[in-house]
PDB file with one MODEL, atoms N, CA, C and O in Angstrom:
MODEL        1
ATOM      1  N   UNK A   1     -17.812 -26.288   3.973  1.00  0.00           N
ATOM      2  CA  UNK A   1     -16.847 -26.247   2.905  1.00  0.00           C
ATOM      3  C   UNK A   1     -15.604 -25.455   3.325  1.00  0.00           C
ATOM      4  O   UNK A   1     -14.501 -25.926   3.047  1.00  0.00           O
ATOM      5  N   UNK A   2     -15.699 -24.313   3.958  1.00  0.00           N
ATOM      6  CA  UNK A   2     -14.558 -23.473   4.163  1.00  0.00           C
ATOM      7  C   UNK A   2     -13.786 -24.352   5.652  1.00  0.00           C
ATOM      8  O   UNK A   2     -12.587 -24.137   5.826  1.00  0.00           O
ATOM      9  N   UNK A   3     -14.381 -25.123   6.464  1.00  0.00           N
ATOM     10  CA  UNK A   3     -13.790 -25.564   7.599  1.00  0.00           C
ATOM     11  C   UNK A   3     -12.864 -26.766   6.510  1.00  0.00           C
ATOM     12  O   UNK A   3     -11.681 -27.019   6.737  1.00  0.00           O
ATOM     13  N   UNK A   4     -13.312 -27.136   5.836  1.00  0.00           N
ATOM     14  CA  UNK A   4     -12.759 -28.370   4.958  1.00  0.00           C
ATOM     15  C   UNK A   4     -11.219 -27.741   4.223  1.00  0.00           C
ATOM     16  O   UNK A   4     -10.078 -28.201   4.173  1.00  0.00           O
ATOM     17  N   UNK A   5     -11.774 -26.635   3.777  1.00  0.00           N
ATOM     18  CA  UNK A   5     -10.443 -25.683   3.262  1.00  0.00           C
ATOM     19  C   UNK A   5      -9.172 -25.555   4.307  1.00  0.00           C
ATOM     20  O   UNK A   5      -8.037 -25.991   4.116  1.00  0.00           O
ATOM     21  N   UNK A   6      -9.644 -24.866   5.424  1.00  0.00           N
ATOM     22  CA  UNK A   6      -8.747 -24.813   6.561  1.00  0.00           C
ATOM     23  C   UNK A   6      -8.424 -25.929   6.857  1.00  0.00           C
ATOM     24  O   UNK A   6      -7.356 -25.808   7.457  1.00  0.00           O
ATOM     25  N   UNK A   7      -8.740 -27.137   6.795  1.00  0.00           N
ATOM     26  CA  UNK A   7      -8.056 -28.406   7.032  1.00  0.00           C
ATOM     27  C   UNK A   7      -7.084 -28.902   6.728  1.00  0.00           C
ATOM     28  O   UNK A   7      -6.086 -29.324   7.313  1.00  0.00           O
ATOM     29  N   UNK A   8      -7.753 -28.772   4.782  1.00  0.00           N
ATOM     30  CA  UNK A   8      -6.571 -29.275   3.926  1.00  0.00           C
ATOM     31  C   UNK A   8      -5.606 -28.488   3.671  1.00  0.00           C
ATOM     32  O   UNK A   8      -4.725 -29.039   3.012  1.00  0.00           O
ATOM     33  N   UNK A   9      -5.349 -27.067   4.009  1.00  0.00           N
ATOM     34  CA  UNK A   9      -4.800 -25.971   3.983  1.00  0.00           C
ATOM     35  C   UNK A   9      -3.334 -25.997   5.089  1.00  0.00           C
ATOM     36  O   UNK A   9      -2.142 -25.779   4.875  1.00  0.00           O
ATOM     37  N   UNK A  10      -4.171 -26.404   6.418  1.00  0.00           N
ATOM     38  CA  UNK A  10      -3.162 -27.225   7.114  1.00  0.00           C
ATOM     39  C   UNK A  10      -2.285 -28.299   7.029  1.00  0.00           C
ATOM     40  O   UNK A  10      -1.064 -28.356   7.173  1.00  0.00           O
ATOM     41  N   UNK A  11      -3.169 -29.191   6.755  1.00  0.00           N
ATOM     42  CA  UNK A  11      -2.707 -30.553   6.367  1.00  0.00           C
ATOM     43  C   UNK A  11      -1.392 -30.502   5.731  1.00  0.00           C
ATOM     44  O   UNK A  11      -0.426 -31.012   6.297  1.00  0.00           O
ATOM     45  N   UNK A  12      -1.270 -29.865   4.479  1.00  0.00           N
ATOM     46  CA  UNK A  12       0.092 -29.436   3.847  1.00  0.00           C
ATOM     47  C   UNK A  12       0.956 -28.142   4.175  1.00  0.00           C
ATOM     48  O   UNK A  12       1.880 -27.662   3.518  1.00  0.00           O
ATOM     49  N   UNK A  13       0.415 -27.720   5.348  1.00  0.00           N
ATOM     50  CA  UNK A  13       1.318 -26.541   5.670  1.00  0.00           C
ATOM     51  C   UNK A  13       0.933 -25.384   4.842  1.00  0.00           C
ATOM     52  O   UNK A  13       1.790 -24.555   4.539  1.00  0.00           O
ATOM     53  N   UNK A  14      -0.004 -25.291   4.543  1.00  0.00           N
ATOM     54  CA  UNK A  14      -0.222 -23.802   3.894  1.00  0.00           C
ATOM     55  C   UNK A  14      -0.831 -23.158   4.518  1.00  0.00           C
ATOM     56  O   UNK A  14      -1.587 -23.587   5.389  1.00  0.00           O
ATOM     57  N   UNK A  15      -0.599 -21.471   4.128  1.00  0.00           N
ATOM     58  CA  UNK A  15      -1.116 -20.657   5.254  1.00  0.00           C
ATOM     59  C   UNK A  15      -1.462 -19.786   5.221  1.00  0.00           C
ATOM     60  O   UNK A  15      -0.636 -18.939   4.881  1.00  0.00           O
ATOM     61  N   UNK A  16      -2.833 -19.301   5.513  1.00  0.00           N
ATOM     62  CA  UNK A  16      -3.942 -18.182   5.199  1.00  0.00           C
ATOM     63  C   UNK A  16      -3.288 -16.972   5.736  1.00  0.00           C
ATOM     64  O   UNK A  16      -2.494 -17.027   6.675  1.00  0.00           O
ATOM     65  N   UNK A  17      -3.713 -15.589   4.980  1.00  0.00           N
ATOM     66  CA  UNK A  17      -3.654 -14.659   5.543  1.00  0.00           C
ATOM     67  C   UNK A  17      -4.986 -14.101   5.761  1.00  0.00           C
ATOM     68  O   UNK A  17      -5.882 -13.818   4.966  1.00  0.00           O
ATOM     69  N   UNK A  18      -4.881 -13.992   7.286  1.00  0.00           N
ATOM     70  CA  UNK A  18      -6.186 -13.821   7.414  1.00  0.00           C
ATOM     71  C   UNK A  18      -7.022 -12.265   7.336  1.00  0.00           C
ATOM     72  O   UNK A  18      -8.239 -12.080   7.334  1.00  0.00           O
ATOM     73  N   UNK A  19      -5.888 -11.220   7.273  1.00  0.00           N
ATOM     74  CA  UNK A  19      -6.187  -9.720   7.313  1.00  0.00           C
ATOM     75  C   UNK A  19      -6.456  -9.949   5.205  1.00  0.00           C
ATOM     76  O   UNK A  19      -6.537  -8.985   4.443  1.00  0.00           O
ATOM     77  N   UNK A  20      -6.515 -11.025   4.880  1.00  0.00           N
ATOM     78  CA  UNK A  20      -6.658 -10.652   3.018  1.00  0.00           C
ATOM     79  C   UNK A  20      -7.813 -11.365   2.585  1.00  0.00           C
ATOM     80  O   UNK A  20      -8.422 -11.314   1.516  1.00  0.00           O
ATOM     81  N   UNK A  21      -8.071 -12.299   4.012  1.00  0.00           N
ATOM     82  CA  UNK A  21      -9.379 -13.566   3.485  1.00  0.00           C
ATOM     83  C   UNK A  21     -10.350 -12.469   3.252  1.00  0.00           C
ATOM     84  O   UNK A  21     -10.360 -11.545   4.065  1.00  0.00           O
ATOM     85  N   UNK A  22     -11.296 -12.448   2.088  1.00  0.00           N
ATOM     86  CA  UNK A  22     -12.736 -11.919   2.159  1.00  0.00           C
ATOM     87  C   UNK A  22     -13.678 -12.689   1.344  1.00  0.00           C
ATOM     88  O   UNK A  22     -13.153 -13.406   0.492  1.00  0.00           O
ATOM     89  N   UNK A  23     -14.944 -12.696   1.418  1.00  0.00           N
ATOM     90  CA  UNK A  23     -16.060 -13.471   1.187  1.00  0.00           C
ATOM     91  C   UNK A  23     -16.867 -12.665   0.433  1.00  0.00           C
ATOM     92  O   UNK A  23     -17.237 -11.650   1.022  1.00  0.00           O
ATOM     93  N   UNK A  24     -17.403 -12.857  -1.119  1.00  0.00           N
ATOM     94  CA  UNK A  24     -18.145 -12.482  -1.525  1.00  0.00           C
ATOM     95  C   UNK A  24     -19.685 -13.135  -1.859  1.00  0.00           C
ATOM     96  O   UNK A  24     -19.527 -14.127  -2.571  1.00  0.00           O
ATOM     97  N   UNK A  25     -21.014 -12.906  -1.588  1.00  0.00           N
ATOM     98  CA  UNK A  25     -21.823 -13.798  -2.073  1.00  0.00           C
ATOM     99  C   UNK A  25     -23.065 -12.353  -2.625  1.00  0.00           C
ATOM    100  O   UNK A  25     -23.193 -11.167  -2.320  1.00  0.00           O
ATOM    101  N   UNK A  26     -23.821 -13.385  -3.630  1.00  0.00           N
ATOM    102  CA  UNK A  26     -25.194 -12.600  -3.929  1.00  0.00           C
ATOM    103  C   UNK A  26     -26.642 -12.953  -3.314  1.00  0.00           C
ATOM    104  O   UNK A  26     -27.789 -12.763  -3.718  1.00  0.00           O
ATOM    105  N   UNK A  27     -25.837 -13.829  -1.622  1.00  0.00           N
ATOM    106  CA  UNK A  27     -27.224 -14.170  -1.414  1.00  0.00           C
ATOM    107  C   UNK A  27     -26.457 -13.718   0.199  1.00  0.00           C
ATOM    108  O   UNK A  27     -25.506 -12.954   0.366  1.00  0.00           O
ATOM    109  N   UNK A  28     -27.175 -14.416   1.158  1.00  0.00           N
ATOM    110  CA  UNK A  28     -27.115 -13.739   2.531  1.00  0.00           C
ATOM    111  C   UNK A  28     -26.078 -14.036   2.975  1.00  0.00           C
ATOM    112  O   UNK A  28     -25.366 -14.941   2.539  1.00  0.00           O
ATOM    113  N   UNK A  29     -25.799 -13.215   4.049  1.00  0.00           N
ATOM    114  CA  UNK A  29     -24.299 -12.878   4.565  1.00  0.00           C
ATOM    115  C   UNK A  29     -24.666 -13.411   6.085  1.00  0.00           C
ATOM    116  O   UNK A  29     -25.381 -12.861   6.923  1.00  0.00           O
ATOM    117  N   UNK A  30     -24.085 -14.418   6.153  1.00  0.00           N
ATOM    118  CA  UNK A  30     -23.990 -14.624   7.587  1.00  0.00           C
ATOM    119  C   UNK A  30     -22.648 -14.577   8.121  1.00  0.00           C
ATOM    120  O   UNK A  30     -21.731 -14.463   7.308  1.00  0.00           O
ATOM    121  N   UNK A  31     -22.385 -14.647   9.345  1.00  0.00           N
ATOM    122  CA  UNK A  31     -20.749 -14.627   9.979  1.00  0.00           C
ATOM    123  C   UNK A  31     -20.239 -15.542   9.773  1.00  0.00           C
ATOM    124  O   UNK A  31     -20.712 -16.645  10.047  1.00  0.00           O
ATOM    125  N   UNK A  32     -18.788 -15.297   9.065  1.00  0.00           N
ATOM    126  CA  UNK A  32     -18.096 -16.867   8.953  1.00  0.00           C
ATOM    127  C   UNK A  32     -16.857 -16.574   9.934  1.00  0.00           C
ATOM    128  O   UNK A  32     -16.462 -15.412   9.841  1.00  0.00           O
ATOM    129  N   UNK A  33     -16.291 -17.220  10.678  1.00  0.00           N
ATOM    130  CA  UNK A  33     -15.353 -17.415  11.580  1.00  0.00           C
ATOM    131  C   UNK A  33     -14.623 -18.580  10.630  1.00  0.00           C
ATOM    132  O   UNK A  33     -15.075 -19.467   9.906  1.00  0.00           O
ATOM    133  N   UNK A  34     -13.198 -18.124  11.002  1.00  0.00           N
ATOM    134  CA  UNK A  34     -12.098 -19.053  10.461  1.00  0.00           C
ATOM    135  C   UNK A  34     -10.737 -19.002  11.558  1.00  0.00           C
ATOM    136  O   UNK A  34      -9.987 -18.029  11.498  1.00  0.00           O
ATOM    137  N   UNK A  35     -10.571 -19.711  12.195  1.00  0.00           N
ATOM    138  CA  UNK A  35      -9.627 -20.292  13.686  1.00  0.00           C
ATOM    139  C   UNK A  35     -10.037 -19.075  14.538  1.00  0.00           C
ATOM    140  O   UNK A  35      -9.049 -18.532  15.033  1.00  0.00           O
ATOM    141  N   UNK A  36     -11.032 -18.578  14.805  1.00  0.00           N
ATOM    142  CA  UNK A  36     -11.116 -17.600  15.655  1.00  0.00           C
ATOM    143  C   UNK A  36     -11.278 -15.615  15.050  1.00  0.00           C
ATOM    144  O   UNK A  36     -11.425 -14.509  15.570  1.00  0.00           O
ATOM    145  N   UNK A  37     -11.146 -16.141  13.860  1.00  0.00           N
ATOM    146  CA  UNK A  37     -10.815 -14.420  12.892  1.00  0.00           C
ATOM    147  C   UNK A  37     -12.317 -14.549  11.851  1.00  0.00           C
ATOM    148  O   UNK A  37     -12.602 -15.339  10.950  1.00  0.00           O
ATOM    149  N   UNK A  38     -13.165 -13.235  12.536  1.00  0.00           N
ATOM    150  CA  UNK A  38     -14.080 -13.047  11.250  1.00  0.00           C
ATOM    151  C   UNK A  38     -13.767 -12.898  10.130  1.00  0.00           C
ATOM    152  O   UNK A  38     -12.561 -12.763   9.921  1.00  0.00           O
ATOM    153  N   UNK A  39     -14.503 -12.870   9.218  1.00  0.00           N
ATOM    154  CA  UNK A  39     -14.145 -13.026   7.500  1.00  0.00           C
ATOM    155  C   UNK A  39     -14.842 -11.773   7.466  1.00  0.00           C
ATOM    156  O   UNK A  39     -15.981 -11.856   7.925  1.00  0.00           O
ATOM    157  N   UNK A  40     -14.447 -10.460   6.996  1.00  0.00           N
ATOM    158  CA  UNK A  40     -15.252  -9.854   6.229  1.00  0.00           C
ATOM    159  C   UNK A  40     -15.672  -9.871   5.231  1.00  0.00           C
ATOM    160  O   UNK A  40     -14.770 -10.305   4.514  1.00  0.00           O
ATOM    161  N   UNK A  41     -16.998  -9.558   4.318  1.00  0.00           N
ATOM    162  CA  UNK A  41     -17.759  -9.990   3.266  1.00  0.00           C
ATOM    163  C   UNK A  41     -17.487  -8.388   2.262  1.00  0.00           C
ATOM    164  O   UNK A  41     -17.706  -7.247   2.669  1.00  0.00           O
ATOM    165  N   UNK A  42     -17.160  -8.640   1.413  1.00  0.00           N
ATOM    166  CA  UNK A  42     -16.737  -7.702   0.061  1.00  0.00           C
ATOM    167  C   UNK A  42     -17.770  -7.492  -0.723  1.00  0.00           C
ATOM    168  O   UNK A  42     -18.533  -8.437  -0.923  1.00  0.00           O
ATOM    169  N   UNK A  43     -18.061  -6.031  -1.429  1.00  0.00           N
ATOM    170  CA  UNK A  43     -19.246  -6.561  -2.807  1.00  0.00           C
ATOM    171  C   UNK A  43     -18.527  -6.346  -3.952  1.00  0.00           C
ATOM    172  O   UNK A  43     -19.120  -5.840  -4.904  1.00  0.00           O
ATOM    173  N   UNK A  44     -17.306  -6.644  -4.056  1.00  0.00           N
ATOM    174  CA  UNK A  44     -16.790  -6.529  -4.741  1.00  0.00           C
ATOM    175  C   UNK A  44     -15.252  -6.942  -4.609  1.00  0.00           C
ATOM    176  O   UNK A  44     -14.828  -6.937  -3.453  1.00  0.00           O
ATOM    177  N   UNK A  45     -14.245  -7.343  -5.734  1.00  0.00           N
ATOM    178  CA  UNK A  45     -12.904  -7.697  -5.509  1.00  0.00           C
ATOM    179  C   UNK A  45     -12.456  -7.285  -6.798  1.00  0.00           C
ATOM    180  O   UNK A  45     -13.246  -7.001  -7.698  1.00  0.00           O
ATOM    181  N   UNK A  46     -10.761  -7.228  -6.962  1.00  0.00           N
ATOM    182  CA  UNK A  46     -10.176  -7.507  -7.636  1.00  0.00           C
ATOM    183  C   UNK A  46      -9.215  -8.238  -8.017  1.00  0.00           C
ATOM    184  O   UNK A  46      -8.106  -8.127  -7.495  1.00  0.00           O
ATOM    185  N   UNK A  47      -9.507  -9.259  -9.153  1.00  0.00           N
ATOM    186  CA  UNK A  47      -8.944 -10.767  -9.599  1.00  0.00           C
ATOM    187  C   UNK A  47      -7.838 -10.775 -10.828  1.00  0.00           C
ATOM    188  O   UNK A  47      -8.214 -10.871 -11.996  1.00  0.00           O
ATOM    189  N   UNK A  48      -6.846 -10.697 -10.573  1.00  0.00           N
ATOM    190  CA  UNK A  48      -5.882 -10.380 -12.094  1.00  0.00           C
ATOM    191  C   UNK A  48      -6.337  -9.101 -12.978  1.00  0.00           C
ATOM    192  O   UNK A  48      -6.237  -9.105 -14.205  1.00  0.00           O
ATOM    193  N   UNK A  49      -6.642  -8.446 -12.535  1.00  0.00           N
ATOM    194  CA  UNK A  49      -6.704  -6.672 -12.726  1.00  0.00           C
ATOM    195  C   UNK A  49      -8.143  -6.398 -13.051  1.00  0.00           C
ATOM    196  O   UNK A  49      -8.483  -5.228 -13.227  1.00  0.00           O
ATOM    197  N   UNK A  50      -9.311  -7.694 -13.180  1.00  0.00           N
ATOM    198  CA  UNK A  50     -10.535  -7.485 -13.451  1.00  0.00           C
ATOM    199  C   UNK A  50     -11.388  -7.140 -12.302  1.00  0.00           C
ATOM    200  O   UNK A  50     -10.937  -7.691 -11.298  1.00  0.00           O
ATOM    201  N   UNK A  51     -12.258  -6.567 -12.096  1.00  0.00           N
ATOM    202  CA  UNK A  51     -13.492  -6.284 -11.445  1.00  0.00           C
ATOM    203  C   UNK A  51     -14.563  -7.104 -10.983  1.00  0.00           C
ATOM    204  O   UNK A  51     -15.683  -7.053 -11.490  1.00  0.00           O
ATOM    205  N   UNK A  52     -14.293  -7.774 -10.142  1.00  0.00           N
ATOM    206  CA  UNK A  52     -15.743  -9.173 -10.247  1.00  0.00           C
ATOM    207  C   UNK A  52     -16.841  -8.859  -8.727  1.00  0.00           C
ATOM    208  O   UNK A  52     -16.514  -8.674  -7.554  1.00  0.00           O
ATOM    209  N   UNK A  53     -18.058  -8.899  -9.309  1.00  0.00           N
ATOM    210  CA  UNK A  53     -18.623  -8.132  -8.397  1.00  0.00           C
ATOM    211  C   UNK A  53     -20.135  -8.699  -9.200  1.00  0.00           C
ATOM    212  O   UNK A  53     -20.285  -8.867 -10.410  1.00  0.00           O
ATOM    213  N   UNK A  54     -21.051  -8.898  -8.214  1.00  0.00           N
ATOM    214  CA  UNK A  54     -22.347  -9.444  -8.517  1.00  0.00           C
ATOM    215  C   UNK A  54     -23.279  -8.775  -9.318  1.00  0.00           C
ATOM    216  O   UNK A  54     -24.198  -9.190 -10.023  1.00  0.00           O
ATOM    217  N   UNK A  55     -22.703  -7.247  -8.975  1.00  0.00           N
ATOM    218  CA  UNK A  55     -23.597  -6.255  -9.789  1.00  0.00           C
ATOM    219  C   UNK A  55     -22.946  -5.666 -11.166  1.00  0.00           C
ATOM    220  O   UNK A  55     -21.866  -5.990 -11.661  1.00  0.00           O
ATOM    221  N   UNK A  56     -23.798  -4.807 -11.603  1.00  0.00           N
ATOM    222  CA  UNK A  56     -23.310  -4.430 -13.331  1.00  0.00           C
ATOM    223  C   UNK A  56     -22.447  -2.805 -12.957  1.00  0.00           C
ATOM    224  O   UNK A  56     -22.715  -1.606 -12.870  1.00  0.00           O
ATOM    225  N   UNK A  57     -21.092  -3.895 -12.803  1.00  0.00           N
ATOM    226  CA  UNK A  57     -20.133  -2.749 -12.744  1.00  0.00           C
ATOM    227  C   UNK A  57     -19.469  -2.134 -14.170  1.00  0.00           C
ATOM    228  O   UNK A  57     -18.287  -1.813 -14.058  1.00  0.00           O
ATOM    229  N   UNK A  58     -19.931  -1.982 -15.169  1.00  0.00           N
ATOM    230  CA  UNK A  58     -19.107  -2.065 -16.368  1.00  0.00           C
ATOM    231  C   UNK A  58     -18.388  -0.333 -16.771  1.00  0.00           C
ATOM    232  O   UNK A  58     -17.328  -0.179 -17.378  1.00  0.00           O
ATOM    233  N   UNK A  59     -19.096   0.577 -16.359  1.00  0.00           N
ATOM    234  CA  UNK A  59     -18.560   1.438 -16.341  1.00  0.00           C
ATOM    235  C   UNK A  59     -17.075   1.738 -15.251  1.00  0.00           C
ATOM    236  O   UNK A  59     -16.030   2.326 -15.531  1.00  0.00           O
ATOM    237  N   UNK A  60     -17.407   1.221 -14.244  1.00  0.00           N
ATOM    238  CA  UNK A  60     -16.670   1.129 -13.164  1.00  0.00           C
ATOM    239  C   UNK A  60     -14.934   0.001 -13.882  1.00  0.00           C
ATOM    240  O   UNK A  60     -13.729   0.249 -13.868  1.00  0.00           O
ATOM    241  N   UNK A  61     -15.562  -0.895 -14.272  1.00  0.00           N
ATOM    242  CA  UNK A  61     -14.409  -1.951 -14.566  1.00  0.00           C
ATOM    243  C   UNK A  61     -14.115  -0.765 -15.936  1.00  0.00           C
ATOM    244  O   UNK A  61     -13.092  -0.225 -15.516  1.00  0.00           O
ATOM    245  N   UNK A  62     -14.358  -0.231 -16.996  1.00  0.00           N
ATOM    246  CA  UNK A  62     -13.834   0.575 -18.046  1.00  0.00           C
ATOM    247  C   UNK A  62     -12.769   1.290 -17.737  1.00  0.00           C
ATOM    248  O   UNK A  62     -11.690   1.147 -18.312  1.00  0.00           O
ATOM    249  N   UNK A  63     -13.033   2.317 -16.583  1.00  0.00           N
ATOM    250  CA  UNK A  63     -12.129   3.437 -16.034  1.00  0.00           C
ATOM    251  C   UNK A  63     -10.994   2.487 -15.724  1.00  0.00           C
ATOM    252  O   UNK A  63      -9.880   2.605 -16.233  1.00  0.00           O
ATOM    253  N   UNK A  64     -11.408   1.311 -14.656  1.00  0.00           N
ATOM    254  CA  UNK A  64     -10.022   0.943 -14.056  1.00  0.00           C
ATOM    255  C   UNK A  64      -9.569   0.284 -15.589  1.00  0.00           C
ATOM    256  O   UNK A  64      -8.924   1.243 -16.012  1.00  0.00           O
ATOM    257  N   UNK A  65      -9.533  -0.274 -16.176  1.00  0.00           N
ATOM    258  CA  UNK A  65      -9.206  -0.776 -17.663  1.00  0.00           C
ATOM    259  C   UNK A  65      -8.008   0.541 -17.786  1.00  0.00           C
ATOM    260  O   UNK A  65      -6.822   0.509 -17.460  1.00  0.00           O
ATOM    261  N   UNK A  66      -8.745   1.585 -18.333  1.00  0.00           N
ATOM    262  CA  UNK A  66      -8.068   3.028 -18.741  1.00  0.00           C
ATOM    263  C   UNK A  66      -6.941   3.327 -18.208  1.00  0.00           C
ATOM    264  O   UNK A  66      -5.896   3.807 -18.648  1.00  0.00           O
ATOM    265  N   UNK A  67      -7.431   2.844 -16.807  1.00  0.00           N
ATOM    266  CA  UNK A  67      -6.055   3.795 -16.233  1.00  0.00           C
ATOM    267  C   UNK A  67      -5.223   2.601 -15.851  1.00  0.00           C
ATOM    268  O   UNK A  67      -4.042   2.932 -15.739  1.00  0.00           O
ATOM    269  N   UNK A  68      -5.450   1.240 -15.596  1.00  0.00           N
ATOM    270  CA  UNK A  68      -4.111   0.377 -15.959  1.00  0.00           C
ATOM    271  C   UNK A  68      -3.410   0.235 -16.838  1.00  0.00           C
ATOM    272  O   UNK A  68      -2.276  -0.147 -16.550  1.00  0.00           O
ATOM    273  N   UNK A  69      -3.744   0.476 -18.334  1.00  0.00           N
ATOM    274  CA  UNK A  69      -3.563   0.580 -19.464  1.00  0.00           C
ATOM    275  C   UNK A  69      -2.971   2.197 -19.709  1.00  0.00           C
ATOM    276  O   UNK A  69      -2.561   2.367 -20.857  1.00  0.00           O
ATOM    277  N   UNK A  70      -2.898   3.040 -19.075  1.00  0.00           N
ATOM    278  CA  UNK A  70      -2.232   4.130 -19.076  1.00  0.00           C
ATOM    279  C   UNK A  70      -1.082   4.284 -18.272  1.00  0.00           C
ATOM    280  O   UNK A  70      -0.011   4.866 -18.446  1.00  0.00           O
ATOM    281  N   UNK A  71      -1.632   3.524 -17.214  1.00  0.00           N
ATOM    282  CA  UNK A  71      -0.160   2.777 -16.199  1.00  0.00           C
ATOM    283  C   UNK A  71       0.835   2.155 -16.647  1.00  0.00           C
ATOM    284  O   UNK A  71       1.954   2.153 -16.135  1.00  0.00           O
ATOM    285  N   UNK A  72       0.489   1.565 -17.666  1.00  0.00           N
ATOM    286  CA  UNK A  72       1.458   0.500 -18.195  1.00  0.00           C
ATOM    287  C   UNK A  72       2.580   1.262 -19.828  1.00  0.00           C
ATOM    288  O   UNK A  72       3.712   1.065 -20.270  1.00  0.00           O
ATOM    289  N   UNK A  73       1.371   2.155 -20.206  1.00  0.00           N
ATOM    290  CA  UNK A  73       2.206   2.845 -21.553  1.00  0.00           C
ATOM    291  C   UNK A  73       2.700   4.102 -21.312  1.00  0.00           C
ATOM    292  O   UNK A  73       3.115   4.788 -22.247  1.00  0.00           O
ATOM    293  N   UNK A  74       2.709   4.478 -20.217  1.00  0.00           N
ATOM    294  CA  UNK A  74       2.835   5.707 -19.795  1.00  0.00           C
ATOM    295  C   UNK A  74       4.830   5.670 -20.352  1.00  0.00           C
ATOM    296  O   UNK A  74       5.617   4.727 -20.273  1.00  0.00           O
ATOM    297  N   UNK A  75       4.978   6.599 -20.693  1.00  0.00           N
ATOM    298  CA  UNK A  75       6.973   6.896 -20.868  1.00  0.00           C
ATOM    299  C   UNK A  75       7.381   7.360 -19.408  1.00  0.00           C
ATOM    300  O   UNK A  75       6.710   8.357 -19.142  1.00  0.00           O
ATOM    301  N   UNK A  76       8.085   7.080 -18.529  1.00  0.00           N
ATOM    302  CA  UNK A  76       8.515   7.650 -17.152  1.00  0.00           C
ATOM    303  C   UNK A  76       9.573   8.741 -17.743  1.00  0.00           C
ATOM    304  O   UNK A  76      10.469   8.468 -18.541  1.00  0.00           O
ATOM    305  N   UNK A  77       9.360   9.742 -17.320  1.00  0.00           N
ATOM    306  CA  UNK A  77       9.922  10.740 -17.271  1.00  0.00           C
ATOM    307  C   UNK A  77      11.329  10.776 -17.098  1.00  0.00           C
ATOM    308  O   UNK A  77      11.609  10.157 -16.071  1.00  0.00           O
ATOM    309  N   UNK A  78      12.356  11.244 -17.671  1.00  0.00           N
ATOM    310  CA  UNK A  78      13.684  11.111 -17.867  1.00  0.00           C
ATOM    311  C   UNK A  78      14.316  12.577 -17.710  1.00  0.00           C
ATOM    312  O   UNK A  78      13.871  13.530 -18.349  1.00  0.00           O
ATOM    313  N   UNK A  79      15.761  12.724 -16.499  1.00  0.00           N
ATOM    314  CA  UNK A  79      15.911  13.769 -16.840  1.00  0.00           C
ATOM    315  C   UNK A  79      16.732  14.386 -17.731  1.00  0.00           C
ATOM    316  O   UNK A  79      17.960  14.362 -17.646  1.00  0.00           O
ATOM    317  N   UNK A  80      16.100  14.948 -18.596  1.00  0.00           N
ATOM    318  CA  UNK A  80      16.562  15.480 -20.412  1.00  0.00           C
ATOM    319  C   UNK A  80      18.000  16.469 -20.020  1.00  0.00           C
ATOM    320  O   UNK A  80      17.914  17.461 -19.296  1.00  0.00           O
ATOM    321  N   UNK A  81      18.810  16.173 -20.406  1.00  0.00           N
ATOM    322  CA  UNK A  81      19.893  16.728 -20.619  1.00  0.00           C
ATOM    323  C   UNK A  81      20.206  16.858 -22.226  1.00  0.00           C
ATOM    324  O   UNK A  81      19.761  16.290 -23.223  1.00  0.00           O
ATOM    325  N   UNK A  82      21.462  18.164 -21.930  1.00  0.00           N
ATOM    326  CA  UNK A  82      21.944  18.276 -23.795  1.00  0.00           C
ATOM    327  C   UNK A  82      22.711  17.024 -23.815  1.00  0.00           C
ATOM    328  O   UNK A  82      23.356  16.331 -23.029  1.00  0.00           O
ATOM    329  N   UNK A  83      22.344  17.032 -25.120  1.00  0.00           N
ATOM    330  CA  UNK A  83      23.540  15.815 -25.258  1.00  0.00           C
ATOM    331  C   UNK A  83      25.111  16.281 -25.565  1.00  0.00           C
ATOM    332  O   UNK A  83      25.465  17.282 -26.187  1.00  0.00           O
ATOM    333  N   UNK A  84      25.709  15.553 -25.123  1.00  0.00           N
ATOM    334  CA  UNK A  84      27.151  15.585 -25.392  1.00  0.00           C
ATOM    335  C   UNK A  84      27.564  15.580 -26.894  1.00  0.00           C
ATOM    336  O   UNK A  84      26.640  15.097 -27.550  1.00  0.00           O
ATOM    337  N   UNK A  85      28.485  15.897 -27.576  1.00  0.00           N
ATOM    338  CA  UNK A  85      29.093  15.871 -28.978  1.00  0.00           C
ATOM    339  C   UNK A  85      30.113  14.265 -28.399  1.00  0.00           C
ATOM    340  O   UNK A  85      30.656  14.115 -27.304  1.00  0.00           O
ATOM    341  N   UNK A  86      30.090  13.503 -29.304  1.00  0.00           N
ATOM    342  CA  UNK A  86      30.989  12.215 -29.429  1.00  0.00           C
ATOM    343  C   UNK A  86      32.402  12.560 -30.571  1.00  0.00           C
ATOM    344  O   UNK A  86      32.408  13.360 -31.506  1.00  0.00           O
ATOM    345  N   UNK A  87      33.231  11.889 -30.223  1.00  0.00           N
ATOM    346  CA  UNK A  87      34.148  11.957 -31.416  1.00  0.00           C
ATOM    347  C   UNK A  87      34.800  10.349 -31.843  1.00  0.00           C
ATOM    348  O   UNK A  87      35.609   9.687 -31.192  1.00  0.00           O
ATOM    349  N   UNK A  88      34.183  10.026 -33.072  1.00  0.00           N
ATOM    350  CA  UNK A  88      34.488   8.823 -33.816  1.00  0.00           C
ATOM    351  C   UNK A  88      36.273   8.333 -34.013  1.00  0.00           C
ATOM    352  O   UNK A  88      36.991   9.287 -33.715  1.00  0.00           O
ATOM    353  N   UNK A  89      36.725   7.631 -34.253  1.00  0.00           N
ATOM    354  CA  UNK A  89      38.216   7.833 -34.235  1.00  0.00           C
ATOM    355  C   UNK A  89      37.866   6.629 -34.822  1.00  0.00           C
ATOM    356  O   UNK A  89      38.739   5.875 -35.252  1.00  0.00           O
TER     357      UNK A  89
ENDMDL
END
């Protein structure tokens, strides 16, 4: 299946990075070679900010939840000056 990928992958000019390819499975890990570059095997990834992983990560996926979600509402720090007086005319 994955030699089939690299085919059609070619075929249209598209193009792997191969230091990002990784392989996850819940059953045995054998060596996969792709044009000459091992695949390393992951037990875990992250997919559009979720946690996907064979085992019961749920505490683990919570925290990262927390702190993307604190990433995102956080106020960036501004540096506070007095304000100036305006004059209306």
């Amino acid at each position: 299946m994955l030699e089939q990928l690299v085919y059609e992958s070619d075929r249209v000019r598209l193009s792997r990075n191969a230091t990002k390819t990784k392989v996850m499975t819940n059953v045995y890990k054998t060596p996969i070679t792709v044009n000459g570059t091992k695949i390393e095997y992951v037990n875990e990834y992250t997919y559009l900010g979720q946690i996907v992983s064979p085992n019961d990560l749920t505490t683990k996926e919570i925290n990262n939840q927390s702190t993307v979600s604190m990433e995102k509402t956080s106020v960036p720090k501004r540096n506070c000056q007095k304000p100036t007086s305006t004059t209306l005319s």
